[in-house]
C-alpha positions in Angstrom: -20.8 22.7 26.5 -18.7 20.3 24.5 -15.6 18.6 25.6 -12.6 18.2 23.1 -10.0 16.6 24.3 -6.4 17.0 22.7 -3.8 14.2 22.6 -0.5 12.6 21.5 -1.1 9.7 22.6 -0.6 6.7 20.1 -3.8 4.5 21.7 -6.0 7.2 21.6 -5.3 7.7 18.1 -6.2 4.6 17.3 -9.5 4.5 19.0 -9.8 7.8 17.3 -9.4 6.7 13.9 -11.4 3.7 14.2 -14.2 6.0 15.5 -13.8 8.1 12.7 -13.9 5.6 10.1 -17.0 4.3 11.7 -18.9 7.5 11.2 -21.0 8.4 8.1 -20.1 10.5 5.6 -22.7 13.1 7.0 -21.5 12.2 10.5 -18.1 13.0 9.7 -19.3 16.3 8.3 -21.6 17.1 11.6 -18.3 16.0 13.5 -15.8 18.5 11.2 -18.5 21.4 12.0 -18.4 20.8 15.7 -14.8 21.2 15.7 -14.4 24.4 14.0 -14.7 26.9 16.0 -15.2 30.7 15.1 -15.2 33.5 17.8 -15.2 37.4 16.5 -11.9 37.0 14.2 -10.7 34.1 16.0 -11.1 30.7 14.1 -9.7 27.4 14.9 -9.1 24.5 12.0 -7.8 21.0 12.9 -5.7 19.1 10.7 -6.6 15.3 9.9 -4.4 12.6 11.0 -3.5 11.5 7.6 -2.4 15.4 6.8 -0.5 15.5 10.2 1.6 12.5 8.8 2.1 14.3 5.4 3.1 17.4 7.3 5.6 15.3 10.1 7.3 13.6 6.9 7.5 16.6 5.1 9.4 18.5 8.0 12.9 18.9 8.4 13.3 17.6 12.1 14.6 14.9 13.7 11.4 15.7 16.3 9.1 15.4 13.6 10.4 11.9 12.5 10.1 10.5 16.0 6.1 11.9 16.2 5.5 9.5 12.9 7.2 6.5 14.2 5.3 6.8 17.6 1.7 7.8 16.1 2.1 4.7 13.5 
């Protein structure tokens, strides 16, 4: 069974990214397919952290603009 851990936390995101940028091309790809998860109808996509900055900046709330700050 594989573990996936979910966070908000700015460290961990850094470690994370740095782990990611690490990684292959194919590795990155192996990694991507790991994460996408499909059960009966059920399917499960993760965003990248450079498409969750696009999509913070690109909403309308105050919340939002606190997120970027923090994760950056």
């Amino acid at each position: 069974m594989k573990k996936i851990t979910i966070t908000t936390h700015k460290e961990q995101a850094v470690l994370d990214r740095a782990y990611w940028r690490g990684l292959s091309p194919e590795a990155q790809l192996d990694t991507v397919e790991l994460l996408r998860i499909e059960d009966g109808n059920t399917s499960v996509n993760f965003i990248g952290f450079d498409d969750l900055i696009k999509n913070k900046r690109a909403a309308p709330r105050s919340k939002d603009e606190v997120d970027v700050e923090e994760l950056l």
